[in-house]
N, C-alpha and C positions, 0 to 999 in steps of 0.2 A: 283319561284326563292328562293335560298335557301340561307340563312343567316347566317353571323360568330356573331353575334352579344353579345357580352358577354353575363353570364348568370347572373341574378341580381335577386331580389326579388321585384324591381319596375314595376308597370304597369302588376301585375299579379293576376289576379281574387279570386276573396276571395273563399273560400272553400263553398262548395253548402252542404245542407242539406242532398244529397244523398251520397255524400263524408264519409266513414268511418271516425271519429278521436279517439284521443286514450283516453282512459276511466283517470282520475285525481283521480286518487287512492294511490298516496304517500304523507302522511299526514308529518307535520315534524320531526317524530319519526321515521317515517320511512327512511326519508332522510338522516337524520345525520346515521342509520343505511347502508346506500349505501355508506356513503365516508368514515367511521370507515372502514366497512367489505372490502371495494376495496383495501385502506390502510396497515392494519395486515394482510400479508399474511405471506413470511417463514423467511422474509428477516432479519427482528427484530432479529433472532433467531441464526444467521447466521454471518453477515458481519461484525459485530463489530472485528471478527480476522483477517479479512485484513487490516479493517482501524488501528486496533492496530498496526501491524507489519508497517505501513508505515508511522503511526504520531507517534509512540514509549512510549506514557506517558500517565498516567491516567486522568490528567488534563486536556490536548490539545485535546482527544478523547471526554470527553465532550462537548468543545470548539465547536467541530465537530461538534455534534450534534446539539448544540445551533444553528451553524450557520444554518444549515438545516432545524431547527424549523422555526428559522425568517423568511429563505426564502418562507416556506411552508404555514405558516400563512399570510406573506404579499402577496404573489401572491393568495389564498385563499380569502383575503381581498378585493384582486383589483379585482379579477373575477364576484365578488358579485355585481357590477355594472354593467356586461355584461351580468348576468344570469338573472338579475331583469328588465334588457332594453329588451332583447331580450328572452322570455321564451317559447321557442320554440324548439322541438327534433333537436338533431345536436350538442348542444355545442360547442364546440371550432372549427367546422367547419362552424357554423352560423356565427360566431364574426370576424373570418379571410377572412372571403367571404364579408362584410358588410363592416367591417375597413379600409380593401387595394383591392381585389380584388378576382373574382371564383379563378382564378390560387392557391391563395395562401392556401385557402379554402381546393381545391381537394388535392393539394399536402400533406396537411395535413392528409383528408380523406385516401389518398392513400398508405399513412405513418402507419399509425393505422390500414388498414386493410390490411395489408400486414406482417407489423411487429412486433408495437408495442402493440395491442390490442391482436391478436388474439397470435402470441409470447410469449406472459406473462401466457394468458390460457394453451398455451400448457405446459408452463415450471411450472407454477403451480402445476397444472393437475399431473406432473412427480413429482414434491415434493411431492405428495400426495403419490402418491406411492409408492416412495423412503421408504417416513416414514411409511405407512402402512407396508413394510416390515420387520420393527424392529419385529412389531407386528404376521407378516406370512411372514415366509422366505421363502414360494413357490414365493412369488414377488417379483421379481428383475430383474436388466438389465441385467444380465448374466444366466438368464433362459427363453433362447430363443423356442419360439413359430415356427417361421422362423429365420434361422441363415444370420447372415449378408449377406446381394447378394453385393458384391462391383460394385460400375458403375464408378468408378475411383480409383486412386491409392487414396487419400485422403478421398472417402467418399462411403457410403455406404445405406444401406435400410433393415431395420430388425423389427421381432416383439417379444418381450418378454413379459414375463408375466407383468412386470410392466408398458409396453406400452399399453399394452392390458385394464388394468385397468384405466389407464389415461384419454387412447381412452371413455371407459365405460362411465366415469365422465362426460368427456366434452357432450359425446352423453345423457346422464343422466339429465345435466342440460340445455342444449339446448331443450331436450323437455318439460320441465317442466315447464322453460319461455313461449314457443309456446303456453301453454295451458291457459295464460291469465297471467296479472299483479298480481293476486292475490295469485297463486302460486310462483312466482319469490318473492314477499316480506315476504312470508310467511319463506322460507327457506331462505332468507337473515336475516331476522330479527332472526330466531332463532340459527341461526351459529355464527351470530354477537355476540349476546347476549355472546352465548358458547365462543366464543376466547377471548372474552375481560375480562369475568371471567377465562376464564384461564391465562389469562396474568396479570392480578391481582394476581391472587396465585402466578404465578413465582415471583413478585413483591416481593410480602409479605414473599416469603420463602427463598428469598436470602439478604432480611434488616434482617430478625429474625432470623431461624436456619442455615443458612447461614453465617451468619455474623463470619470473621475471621478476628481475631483482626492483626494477624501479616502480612495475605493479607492487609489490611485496612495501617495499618503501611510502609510497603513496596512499597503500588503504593500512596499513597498522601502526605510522607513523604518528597519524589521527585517528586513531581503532576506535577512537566515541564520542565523535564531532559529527553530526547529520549535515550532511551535501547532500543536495541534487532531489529533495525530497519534494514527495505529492503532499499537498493537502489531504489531511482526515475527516477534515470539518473546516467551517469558516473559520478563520483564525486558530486554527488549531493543526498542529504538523509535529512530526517528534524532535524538532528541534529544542521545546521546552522538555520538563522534566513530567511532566502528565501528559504530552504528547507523547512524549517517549512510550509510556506502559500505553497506552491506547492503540498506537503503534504496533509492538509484541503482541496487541491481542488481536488487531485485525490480521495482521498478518499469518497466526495462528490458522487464520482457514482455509491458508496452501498449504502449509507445513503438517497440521495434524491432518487435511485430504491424503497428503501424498502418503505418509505413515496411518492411515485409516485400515479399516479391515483385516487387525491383526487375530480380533477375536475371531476369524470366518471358522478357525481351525474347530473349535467347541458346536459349529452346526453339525461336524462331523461326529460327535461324539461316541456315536452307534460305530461305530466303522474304526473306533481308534482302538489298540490293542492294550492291554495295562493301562486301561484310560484314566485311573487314577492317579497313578505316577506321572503319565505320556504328556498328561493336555497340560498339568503348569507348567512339566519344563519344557516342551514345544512350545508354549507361550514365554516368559522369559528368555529361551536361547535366542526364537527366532526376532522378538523385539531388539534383543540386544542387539543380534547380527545389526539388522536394518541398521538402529537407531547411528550406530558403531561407524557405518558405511557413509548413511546421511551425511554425518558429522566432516564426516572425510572429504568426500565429493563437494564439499561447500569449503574447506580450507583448499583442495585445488583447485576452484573457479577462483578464489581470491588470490590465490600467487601466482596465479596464470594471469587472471584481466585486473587489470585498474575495476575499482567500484561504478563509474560512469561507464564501464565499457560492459558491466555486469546488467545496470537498469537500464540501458538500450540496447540490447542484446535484439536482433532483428526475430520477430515475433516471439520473443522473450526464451527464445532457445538456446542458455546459456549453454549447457552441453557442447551443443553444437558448435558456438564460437570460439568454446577452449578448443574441439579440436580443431579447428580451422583455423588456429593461430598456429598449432604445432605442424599440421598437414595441411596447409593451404587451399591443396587439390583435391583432397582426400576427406576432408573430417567431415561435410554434411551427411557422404556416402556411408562411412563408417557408423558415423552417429546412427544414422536412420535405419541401418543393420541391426545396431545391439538393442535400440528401441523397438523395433519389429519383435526381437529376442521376449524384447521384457513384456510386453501388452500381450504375446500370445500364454505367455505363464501366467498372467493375473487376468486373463479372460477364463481361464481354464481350471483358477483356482476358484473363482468366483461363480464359475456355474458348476460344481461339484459343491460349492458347498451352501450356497444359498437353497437348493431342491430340497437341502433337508428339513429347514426350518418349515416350507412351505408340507412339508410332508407331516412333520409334528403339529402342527396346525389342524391339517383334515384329519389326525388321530383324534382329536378333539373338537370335529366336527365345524371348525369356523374357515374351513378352506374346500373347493372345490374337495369331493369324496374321492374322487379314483387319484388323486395323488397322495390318500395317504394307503396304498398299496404297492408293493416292492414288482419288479419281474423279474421272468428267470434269471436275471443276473444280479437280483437282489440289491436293485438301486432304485432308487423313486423315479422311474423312466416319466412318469403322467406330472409329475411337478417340475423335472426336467424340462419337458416339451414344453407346458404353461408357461414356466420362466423365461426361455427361449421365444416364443412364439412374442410375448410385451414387449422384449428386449428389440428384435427384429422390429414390432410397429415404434417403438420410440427413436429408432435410425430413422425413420422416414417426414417426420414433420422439423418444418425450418419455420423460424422464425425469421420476421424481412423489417429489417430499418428503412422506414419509409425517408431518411432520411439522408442516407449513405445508398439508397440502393443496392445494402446487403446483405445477405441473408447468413442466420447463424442455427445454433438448433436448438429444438427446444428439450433436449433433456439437459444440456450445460445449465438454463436457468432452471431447470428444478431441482440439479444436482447444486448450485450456489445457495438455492430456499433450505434444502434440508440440511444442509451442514450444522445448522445451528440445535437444529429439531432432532439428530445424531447426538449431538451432545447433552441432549434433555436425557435421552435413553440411558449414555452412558452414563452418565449422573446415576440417575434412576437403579441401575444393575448395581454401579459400587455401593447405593445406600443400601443396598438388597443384601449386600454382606452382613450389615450394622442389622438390620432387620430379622435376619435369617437365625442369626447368634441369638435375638430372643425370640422370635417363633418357635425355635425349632432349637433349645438349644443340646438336646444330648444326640442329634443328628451326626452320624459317623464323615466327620470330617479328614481325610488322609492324608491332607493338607491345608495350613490354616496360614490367612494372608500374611503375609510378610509383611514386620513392621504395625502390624495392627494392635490398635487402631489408628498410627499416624500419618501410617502411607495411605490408606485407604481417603484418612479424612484430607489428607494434602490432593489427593487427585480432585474430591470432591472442591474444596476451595479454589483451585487453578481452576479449572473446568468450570465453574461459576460466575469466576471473574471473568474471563471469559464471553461467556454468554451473556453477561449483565452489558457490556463492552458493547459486543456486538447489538443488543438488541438499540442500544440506545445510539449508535453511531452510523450501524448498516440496516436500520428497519426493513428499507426495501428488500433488502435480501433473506430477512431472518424471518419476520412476520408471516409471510406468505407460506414457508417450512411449516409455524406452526397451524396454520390453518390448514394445509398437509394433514397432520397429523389428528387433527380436530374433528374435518371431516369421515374420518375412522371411524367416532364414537356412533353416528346413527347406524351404520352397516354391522358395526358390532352387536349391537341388539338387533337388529333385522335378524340378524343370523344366528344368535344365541337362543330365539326362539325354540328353533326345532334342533341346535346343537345337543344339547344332550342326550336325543335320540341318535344321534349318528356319530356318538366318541367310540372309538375303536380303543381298544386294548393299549395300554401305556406297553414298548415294550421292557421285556427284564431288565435288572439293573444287571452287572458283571457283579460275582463274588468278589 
């Protein structure tokens, strides 16, 4: 007789000695290196000219920021109780399966390996290439391999040299993970290292030779007066005082994308050494790092450019126009270096650590079976490959404006859909603190959230505001995330069906 019986972690046999488990080879150097490098990818480098154009002033654009810090370090904070109860591959797929329920677990899982995990590699992956071809102008999107085949009027399937490269990347570092933990930290650590010293020099050369006094003059003289701003809605722009917040929250969806993926480090759970100790303060150091840096790099795009020079910044590559005020000749080529730097660390941190989550999953039956098995270098090489293998097909379809005659890709609009339906999640995990405290409350906690319950409940409040914002200003972009995440629910019981027959072994917790 065959059983619906939820899928839980209770009443399931402890892991036998013949059982592969994963080798504990992330010391906490290595850690905070996994949440910096997932962190800095292009976005830093990038989005600050949207959000100028739609919060309008020098001052409120920090503001921004700030608030994006808080957010990032107080949910960072509260997670640090979930990673140190629970230190176990999977991440925020262990903590929403344990808090509320499997359903809400898988939807998750199904979330991140659909869109948000392996979406970001691919879009990476393209930034990398993008900017390698400042460097080689054989790469590009419009130096096609195969010319677009259309399979509708709106979309399309091509390969070009810059796809091609991408593709390379992703397949490059997918197997380099396969070949054991040892390899994946090795080139995290030393990309990490490379971006974050190159983001210091951008730092340092936009406070120093950078520094323009009549920039400097012109955006803090008026630090909270909106210029030069986009409409949010019909009549409505941050120049009023309810524009304004409307404003910080849409803008929010560059600012918390670029600082996203800090939790990746908790997929690694299995593989972190002292994971009780290791996973909060690798979560707070490396939030802090970032957040620390962010902040920085957006005070030297403002003493370096006037704010008008900031929201037209030629295809919104602020970076690059600080340094091509300082090097004329030089800064695209430079730019395009340290960003190659930073997208090969945050490809590299992103497929080491999303195979785990997919790997905890098939322990529990609701993911492809041969990835929830290790090989002999005791890495999820089969959800490695799987992730890898999505990631490659979502490089390859474009979307075509029939009315620009241009074509764009279609993971960037599923990567703008789910930003919203990410923040449900993360919701979701920090009430799972509030939750967990009375499910479970004499559960050996080795760390307990900071601040709690106020930081916990202040992430929860931002992050809601937020998304109330969004749904009701950007529907087209938010709605379509949650129906993402919706369509989960029938595949979830499709496959809960026969899951109970094929959970594998939770493995051991660490003494």
């Amino acid at each position: 007789m065959t059983t619906n019986a939820p899928v839980t972690s209770a009443n399931v046999p402890a892991a036998t000695p013949r059982d592969p488990t994963f080798a504990r080879g992330l010391g906490l150097f290595d850690s905070v290196m996994v949440v910096v490098g997932v962190m800095i990818g292009s976005g830093i480098f990038i989005v600050s000219a949207d959000m100028s154009r739609q919060i309008g002033s020098a001052g409120w654009l920090l503001v921004a920021w700030i608030f994006t810090g808080v957010l990032t370090i107080a949910g960072a904070l509260s997670y640090g109780e979930l990673a140190a109860m629970m230190p176990r591959a999977g991440g925020m797929y262990i903590y929403l399966r344990e808090a509320f329920s499997p359903l809400w677990g898988f939807l998750y899982g199904w979330t991140l390996c659909t869109v948000i995990q392996t979406g970001t590699i691919a879009a990476v992956a393209i930034a990398f290439a993008r900017f390698s071809g400042v460097l080689f102008p054989s790469v590009s999107e419009s130096h096609y391999l195969i010319p677009p085949i259309h399979v509708s009027s709106g979309y399309a399937f091509s390969l070009s040299s810059a796809q091609l490269v991408a593709i390379g990347i992703i397949a490059l570092l997918t197997w380099t993970n396969s070949r054991g933990l040892q390899y994946g930290k090795v080139v995290q650590n030393v990309f990490t290292v490379g971006k974050t010293i190159a983001l210091l020099v951008l730092i340092a050369l936009g406070l120093t030779l950078g520094w323009n006094a009549a920039g400097v003059h012109e955006n803090f003289s008026n630090a909270w007066t909106a210029r030069g701003v986009s409409p949010l809605a019909a009549g409505l722009s941050a120049t009023t005082a309810f524009g304004l917040f409307v404003a910080i929250c849409v803008a929010q969806t560059g600012s918390l994308f670029s600082a996203d993926s800090w939790h990746d480090i908790t997929f690694t759970a299995g593989e972190v050494k002292n994971p009780r100790r290791n996973l909060p303060l690798s979560l707070a150091i490396g939030t802090g790092i970032v957040i620390t840096l962010y902040l920085l790099a957006n005070v030297a795009y403002l003493v370096t450019l006037p704010l008008e020079a900031i929201q037209h910044a030629p295809s919104d590559r602020v970076a690059t126009a600080m340094l091509q005020t300082i090097f004329p000749t030089l800064g695209a080529a430079l730019m395009a270096a340290a960003i190659m730097v930073s997208t090969i660390g945050t490809v590299n941190a992103l497929t080491l650590a999303g195979a785990r989550t997919y790997y905890a999953m098939a322990r529990d039956g609701l993911f492809f079976q041969s990835a929830g098995t290790l090989n002999s270098a005791r890495v999820p090489a089969w959800a490695l490959l799987i992730q890898g293998l999505w990631a490659v097909f979502l490089v390859l379809p474009r979307t075509f404006n029939t009315t620009t005659k241009s074509y764009g890709n279609v993971y960037s609009d599923l990567l703008d859909y789910i930003i919203s339906a990410a923040l449900i999640f993360y919701i979701l995990t920090i009430a799972g603190v509030f939750r967990l405290r009375i499910k479970k409350p004499d559960a050996d906690r080795p760390y307990r959230a900071f601040g709690y319950p106020w930081l916990p409940a202040l992430y929860i409040i931002g992050a809601a505001a937020i998304l109330i914002v969004l749904f009701t200003y950007r529907p087209a972009t938010t709605w379509p995330g949650l129906i993402i995440v919706i369509l989960g629910v029938p595949v979830y019981f499709l496959i809960a069906r026969s899951a109970q027959h094929r959970k594998m072994p939770d493995e051991e917790l660490p003494q």
